[in-house]
mmCIF file of the N, C-alpha and C atoms, coordinates in Angstrom:
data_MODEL
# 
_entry.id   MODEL 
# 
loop_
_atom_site.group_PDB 
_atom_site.id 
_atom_site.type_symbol 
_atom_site.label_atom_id 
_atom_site.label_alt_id 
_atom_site.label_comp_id 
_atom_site.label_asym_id 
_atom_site.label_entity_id 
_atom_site.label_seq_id 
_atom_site.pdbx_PDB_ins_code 
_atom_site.Cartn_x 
_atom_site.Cartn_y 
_atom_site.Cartn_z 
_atom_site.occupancy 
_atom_site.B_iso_or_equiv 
_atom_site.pdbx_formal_charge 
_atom_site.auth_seq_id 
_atom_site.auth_comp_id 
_atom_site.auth_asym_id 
_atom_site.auth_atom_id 
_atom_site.pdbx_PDB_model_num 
ATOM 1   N N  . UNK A 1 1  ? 54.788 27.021 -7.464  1.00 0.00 ? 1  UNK A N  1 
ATOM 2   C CA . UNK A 1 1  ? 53.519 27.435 -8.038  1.00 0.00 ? 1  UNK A CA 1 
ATOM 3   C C  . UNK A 1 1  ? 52.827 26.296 -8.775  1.00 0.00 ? 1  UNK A C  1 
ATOM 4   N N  . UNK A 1 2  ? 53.671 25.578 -9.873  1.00 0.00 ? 2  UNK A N  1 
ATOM 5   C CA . UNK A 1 2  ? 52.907 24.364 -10.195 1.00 0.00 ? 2  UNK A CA 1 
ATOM 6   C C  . UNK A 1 2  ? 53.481 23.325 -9.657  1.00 0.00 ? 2  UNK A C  1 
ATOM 7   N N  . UNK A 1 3  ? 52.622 22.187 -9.205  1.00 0.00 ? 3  UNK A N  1 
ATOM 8   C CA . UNK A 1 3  ? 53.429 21.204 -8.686  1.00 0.00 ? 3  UNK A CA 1 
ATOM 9   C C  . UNK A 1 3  ? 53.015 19.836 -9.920  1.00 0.00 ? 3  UNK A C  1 
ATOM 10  N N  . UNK A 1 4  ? 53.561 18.857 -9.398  1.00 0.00 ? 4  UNK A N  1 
ATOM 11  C CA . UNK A 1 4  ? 52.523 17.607 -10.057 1.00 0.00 ? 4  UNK A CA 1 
ATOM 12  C C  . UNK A 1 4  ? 52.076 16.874 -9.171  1.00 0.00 ? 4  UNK A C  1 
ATOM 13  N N  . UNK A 1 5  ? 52.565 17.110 -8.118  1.00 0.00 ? 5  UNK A N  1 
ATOM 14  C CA . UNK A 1 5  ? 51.338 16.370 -6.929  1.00 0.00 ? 5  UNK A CA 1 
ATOM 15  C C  . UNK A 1 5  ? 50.202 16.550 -6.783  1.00 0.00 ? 5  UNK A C  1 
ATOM 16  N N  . UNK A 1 6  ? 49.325 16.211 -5.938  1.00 0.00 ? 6  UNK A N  1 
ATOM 17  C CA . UNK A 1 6  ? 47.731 17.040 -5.779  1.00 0.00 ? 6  UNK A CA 1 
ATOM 18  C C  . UNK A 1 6  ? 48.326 18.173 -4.881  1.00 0.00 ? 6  UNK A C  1 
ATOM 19  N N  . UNK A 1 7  ? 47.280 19.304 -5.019  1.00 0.00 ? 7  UNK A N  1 
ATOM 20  C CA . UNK A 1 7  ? 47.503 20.643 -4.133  1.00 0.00 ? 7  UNK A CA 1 
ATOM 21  C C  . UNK A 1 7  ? 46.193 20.445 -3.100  1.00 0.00 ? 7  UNK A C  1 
ATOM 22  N N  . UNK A 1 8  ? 46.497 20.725 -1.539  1.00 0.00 ? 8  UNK A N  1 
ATOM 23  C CA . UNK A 1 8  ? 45.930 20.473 -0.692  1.00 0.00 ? 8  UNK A CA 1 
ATOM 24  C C  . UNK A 1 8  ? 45.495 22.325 -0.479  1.00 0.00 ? 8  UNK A C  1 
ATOM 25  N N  . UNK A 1 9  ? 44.127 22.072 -0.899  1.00 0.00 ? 9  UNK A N  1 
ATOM 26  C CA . UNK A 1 9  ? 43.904 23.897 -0.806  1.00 0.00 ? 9  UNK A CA 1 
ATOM 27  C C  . UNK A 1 9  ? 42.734 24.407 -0.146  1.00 0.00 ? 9  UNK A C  1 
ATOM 28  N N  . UNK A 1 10 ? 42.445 23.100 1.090   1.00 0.00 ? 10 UNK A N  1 
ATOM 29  C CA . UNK A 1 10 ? 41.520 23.224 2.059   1.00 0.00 ? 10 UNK A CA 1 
ATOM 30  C C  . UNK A 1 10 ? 42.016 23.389 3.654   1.00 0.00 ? 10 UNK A C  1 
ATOM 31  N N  . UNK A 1 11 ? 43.312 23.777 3.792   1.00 0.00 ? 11 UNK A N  1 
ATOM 32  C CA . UNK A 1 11 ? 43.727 23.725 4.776   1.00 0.00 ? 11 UNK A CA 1 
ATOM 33  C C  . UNK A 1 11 ? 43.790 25.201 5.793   1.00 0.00 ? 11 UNK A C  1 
ATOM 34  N N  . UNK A 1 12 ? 43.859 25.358 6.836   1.00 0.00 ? 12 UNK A N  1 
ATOM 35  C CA . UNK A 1 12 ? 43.652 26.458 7.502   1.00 0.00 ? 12 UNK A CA 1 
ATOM 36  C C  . UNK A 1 12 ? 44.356 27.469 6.282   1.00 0.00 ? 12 UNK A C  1 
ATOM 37  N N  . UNK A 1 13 ? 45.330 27.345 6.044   1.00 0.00 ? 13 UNK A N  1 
ATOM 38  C CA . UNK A 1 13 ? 46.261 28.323 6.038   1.00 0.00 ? 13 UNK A CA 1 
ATOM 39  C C  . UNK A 1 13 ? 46.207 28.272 4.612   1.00 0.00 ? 13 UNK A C  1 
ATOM 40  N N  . UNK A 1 14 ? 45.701 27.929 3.536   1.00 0.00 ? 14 UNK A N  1 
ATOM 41  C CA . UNK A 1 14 ? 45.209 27.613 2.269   1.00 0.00 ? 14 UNK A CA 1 
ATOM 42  C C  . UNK A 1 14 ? 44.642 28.989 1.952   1.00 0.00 ? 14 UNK A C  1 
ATOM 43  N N  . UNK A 1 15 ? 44.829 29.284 0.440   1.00 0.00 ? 15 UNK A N  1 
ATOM 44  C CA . UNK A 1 15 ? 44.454 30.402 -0.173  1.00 0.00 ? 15 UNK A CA 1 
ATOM 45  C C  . UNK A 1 15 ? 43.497 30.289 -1.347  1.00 0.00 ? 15 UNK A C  1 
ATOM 46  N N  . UNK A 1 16 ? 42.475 28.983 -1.652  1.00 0.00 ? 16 UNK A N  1 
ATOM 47  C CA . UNK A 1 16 ? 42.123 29.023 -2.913  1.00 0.00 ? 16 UNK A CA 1 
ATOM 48  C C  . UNK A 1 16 ? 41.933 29.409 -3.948  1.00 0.00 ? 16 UNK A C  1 
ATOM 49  N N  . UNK A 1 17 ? 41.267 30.522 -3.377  1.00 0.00 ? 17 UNK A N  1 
ATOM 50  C CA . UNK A 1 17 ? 40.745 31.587 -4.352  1.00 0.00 ? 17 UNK A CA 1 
ATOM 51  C C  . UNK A 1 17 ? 42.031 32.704 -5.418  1.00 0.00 ? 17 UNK A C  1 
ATOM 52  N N  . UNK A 1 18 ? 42.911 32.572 -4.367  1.00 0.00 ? 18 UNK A N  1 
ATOM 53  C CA . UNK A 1 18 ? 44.112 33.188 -4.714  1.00 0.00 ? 18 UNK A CA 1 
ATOM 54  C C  . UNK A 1 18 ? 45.282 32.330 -5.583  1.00 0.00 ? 18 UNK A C  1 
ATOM 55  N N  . UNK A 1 19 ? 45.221 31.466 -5.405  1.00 0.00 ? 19 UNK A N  1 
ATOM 56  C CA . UNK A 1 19 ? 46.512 30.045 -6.384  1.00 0.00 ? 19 UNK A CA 1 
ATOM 57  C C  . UNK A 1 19 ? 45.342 29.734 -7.584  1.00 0.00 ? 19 UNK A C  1 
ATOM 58  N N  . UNK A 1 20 ? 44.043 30.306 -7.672  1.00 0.00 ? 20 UNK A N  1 
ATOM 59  C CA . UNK A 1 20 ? 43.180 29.960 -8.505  1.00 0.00 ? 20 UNK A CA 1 
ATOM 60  C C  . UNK A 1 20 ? 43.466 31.179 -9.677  1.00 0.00 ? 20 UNK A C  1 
ATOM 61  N N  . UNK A 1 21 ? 43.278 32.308 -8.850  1.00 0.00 ? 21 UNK A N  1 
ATOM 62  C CA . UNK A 1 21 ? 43.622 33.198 -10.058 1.00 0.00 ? 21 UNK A CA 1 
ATOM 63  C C  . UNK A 1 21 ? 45.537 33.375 -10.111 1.00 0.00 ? 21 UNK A C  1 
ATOM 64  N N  . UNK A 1 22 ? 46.604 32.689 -9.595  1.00 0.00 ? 22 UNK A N  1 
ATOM 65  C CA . UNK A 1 22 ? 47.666 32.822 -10.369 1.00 0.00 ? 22 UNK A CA 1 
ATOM 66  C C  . UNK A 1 22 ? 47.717 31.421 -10.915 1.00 0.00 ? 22 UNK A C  1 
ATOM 67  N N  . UNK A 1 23 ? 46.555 30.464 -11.345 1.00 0.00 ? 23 UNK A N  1 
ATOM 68  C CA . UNK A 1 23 ? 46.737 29.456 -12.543 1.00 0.00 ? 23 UNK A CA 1 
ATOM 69  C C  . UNK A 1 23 ? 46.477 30.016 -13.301 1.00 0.00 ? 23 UNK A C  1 
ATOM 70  N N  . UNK A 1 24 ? 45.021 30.568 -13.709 1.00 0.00 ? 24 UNK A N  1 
ATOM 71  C CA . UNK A 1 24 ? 44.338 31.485 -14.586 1.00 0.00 ? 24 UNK A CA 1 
ATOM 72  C C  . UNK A 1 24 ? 45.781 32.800 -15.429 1.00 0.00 ? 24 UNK A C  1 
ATOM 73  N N  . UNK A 1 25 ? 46.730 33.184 -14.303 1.00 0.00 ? 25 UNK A N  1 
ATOM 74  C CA . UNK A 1 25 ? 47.152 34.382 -14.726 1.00 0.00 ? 25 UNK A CA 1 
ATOM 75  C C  . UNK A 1 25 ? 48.416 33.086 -15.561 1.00 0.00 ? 25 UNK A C  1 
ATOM 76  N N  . UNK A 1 26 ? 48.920 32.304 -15.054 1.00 0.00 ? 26 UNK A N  1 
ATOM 77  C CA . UNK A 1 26 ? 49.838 31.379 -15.822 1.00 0.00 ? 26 UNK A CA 1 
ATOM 78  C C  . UNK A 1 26 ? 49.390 31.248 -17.124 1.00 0.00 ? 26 UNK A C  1 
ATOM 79  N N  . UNK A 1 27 ? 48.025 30.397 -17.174 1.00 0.00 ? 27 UNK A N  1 
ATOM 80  C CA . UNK A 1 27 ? 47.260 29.994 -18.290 1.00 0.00 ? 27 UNK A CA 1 
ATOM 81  C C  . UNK A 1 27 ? 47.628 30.056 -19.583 1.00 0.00 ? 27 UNK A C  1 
ATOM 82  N N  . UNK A 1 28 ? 47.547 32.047 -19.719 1.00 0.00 ? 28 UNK A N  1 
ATOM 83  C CA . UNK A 1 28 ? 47.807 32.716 -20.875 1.00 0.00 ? 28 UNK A CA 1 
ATOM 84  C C  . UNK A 1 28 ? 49.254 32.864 -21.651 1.00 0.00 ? 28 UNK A C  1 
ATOM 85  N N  . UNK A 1 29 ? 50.161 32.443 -20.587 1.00 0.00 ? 29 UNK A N  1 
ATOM 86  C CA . UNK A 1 29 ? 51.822 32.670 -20.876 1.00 0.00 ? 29 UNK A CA 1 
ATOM 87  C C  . UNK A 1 29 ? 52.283 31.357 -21.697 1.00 0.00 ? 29 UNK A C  1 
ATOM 88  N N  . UNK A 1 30 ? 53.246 32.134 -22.613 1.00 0.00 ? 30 UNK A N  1 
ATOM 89  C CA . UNK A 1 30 ? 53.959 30.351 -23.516 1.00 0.00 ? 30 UNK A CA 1 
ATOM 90  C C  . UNK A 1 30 ? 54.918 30.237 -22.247 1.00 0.00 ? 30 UNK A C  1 
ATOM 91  N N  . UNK A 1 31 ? 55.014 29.193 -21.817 1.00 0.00 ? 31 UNK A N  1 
ATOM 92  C CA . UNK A 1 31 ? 55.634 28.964 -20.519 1.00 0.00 ? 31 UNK A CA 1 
ATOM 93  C C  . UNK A 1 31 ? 56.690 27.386 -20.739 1.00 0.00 ? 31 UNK A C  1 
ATOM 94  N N  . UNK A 1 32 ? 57.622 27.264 -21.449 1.00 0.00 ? 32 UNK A N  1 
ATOM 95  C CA . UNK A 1 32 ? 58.904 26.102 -21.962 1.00 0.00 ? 32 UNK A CA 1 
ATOM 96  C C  . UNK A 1 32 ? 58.749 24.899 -20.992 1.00 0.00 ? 32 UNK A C  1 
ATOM 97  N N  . UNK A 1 33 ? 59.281 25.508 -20.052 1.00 0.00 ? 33 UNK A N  1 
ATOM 98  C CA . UNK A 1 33 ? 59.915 24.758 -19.075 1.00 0.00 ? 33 UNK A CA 1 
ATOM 99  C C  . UNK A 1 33 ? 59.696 25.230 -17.301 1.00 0.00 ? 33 UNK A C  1 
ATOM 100 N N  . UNK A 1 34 ? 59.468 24.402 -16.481 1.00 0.00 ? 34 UNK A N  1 
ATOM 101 C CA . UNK A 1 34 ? 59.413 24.609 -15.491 1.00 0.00 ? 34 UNK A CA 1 
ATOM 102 C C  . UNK A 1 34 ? 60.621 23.649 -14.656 1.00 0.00 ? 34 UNK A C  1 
ATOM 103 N N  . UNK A 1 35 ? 61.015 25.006 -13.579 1.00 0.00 ? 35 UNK A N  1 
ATOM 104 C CA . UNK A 1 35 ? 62.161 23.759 -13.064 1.00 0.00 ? 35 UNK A CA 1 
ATOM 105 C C  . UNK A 1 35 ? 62.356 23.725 -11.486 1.00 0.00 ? 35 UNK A C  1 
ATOM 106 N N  . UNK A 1 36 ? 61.734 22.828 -11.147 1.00 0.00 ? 36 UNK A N  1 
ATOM 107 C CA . UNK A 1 36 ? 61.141 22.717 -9.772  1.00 0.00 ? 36 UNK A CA 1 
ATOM 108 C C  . UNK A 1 36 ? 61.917 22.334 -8.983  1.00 0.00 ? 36 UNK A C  1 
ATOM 109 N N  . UNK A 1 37 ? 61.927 22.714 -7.492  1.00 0.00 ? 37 UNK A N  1 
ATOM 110 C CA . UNK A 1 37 ? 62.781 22.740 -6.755  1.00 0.00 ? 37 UNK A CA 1 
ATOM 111 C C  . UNK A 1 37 ? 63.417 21.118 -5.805  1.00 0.00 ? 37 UNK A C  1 
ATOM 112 N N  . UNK A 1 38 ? 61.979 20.798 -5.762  1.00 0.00 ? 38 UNK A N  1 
ATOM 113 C CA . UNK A 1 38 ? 62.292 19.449 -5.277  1.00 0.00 ? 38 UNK A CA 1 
ATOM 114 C C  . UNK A 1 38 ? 62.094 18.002 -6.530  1.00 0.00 ? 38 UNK A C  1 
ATOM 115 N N  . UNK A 1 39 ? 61.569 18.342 -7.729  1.00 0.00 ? 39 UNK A N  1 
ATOM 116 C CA . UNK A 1 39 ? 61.662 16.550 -8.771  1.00 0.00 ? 39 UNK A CA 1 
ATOM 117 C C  . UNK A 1 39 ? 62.235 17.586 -10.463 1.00 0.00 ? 39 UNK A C  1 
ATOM 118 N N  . UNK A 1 40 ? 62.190 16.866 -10.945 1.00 0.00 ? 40 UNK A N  1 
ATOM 119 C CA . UNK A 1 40 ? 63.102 16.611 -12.285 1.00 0.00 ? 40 UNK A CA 1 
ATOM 120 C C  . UNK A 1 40 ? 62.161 18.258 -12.873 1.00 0.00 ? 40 UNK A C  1 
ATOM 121 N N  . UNK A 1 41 ? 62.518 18.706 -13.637 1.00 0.00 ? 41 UNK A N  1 
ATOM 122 C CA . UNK A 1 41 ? 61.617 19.939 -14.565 1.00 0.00 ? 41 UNK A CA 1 
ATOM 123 C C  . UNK A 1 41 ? 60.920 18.892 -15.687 1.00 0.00 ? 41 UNK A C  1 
ATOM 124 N N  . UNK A 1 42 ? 60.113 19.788 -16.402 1.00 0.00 ? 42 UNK A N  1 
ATOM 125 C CA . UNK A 1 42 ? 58.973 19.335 -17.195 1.00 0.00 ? 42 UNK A CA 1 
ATOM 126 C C  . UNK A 1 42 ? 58.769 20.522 -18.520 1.00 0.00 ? 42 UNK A C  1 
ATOM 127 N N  . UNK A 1 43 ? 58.071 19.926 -19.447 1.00 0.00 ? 43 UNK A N  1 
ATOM 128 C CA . UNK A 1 43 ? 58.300 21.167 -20.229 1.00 0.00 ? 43 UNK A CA 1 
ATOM 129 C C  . UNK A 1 43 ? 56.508 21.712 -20.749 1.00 0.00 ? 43 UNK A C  1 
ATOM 130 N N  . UNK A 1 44 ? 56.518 22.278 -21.395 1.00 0.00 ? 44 UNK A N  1 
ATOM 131 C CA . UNK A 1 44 ? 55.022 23.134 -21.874 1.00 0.00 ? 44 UNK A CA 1 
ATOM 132 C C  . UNK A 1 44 ? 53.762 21.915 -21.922 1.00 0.00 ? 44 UNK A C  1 
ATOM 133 N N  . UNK A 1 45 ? 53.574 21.443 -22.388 1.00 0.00 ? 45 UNK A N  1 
ATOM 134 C CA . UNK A 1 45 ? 52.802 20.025 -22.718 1.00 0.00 ? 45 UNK A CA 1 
ATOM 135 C C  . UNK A 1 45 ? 52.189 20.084 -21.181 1.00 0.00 ? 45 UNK A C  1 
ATOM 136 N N  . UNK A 1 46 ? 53.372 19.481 -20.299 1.00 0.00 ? 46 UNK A N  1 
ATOM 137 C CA . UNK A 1 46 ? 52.742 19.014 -18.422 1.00 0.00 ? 46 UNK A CA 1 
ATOM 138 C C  . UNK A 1 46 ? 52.253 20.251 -18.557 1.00 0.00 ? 46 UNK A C  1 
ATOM 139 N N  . UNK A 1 47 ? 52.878 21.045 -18.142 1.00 0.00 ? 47 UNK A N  1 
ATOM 140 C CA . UNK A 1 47 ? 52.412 22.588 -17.242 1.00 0.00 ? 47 UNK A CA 1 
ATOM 141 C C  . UNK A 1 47 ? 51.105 22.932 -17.749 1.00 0.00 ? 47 UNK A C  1 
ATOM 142 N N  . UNK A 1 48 ? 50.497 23.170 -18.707 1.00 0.00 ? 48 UNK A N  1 
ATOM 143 C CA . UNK A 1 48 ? 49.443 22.975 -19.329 1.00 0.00 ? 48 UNK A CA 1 
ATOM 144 C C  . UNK A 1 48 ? 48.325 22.332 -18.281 1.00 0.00 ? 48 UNK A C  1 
ATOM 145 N N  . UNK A 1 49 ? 48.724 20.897 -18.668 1.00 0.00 ? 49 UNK A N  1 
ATOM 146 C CA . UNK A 1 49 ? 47.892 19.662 -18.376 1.00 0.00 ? 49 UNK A CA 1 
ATOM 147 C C  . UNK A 1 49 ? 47.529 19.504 -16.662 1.00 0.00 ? 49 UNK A C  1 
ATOM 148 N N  . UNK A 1 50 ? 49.086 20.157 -15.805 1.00 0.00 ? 50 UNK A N  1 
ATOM 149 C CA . UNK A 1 50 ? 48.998 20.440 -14.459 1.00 0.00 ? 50 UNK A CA 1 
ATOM 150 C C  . UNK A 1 50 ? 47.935 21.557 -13.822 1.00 0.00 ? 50 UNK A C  1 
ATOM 151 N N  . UNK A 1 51 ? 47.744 22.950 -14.946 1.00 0.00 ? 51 UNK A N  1 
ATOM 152 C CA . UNK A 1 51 ? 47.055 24.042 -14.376 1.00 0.00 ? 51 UNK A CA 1 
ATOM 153 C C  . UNK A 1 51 ? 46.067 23.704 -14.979 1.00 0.00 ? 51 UNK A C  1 
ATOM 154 N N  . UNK A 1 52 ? 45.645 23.307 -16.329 1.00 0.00 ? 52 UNK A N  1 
ATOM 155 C CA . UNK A 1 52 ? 44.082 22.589 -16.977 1.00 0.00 ? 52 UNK A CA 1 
ATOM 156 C C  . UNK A 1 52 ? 43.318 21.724 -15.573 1.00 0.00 ? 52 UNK A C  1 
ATOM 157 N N  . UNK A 1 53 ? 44.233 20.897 -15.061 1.00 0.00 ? 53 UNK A N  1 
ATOM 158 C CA . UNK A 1 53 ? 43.716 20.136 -13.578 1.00 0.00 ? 53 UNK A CA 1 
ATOM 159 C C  . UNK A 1 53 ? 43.178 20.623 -12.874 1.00 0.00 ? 53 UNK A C  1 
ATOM 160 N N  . UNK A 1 54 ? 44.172 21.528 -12.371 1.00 0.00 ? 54 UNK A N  1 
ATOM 161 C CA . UNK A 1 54 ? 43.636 22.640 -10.947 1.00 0.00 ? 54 UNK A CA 1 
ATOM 162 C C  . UNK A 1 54 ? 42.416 23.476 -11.108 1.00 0.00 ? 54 UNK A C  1 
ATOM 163 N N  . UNK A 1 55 ? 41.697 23.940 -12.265 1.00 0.00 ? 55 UNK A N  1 
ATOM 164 C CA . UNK A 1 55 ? 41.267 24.993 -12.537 1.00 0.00 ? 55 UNK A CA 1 
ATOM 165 C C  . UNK A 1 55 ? 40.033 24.099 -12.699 1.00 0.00 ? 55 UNK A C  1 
ATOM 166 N N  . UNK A 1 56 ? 40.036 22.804 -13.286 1.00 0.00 ? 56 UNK A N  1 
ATOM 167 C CA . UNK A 1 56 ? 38.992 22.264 -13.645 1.00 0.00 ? 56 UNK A CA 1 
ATOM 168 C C  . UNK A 1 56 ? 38.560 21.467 -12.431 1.00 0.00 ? 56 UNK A C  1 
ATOM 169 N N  . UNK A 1 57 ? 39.398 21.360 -11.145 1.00 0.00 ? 57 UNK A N  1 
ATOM 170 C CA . UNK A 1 57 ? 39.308 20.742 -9.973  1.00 0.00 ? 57 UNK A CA 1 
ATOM 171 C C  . UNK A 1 57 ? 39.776 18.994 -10.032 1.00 0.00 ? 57 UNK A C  1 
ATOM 172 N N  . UNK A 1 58 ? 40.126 18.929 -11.285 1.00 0.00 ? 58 UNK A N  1 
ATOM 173 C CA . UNK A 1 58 ? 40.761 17.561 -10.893 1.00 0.00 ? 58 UNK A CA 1 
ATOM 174 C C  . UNK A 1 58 ? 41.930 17.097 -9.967  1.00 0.00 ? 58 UNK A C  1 
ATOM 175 N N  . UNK A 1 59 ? 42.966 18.137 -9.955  1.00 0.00 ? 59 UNK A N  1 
ATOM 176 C CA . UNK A 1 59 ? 43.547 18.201 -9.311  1.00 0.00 ? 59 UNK A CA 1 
ATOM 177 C C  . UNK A 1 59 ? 43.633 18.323 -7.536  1.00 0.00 ? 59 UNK A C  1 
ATOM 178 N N  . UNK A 1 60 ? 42.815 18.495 -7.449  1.00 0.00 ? 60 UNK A N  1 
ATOM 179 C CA . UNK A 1 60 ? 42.631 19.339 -5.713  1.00 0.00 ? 60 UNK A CA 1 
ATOM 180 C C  . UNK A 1 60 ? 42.064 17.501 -5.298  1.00 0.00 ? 60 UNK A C  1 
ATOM 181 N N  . UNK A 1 61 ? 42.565 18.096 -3.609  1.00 0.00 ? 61 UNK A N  1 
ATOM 182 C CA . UNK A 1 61 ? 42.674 17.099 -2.730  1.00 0.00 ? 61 UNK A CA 1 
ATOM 183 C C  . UNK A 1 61 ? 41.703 17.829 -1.043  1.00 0.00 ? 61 UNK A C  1 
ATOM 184 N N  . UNK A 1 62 ? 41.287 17.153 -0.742  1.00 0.00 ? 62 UNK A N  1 
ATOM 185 C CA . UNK A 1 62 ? 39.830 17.661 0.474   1.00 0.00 ? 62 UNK A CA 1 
ATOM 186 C C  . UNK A 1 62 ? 41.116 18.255 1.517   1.00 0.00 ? 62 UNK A C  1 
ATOM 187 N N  . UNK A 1 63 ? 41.526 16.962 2.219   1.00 0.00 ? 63 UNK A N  1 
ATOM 188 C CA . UNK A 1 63 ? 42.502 17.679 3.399   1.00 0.00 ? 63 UNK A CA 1 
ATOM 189 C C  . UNK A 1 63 ? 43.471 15.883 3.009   1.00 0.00 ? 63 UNK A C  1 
ATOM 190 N N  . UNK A 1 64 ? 44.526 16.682 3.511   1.00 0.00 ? 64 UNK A N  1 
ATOM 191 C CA . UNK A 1 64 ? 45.602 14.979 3.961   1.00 0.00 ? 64 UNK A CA 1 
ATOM 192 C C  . UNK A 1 64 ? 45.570 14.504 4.708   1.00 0.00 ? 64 UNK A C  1 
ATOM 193 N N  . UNK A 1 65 ? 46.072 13.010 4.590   1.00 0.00 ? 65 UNK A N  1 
ATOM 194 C CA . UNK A 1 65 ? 45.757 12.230 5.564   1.00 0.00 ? 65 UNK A CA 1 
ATOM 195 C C  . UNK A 1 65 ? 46.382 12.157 6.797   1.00 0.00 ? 65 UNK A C  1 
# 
């Protein structure tokens, strides 16, 4: 759900509108720690700063290369 990569959310099979409102629904939660499946976990501070991205569109990426 959160990554720290860019999220590619123009792709056929892409849901925007939908990973938009479960940042929004994250947003509101005290949320510690996240512990991700493929790099190291992170704690409240990133996760924050990761869904603040997405929501504000800094995060997002057109299509990959």
């Amino acid at each position: 759900m959160v990554y720290e990569e860019p999220i590619y959310d123009t792709l056929y099979h892409s849901l925007p509108a939908e990973y938009t409102t479960s940042m929004e629904r994250l947003s509101v939660h005290r949320i510690e720690t996240i512990h991700g499946g493929h790099w190291a976990s992170f704690g409240h501070s990133q996760i924050f700063e990761l869904i603040d991205g997405f929501l504000q569109g800094t995060r997002k990426l057109g299509c990959p290369k």
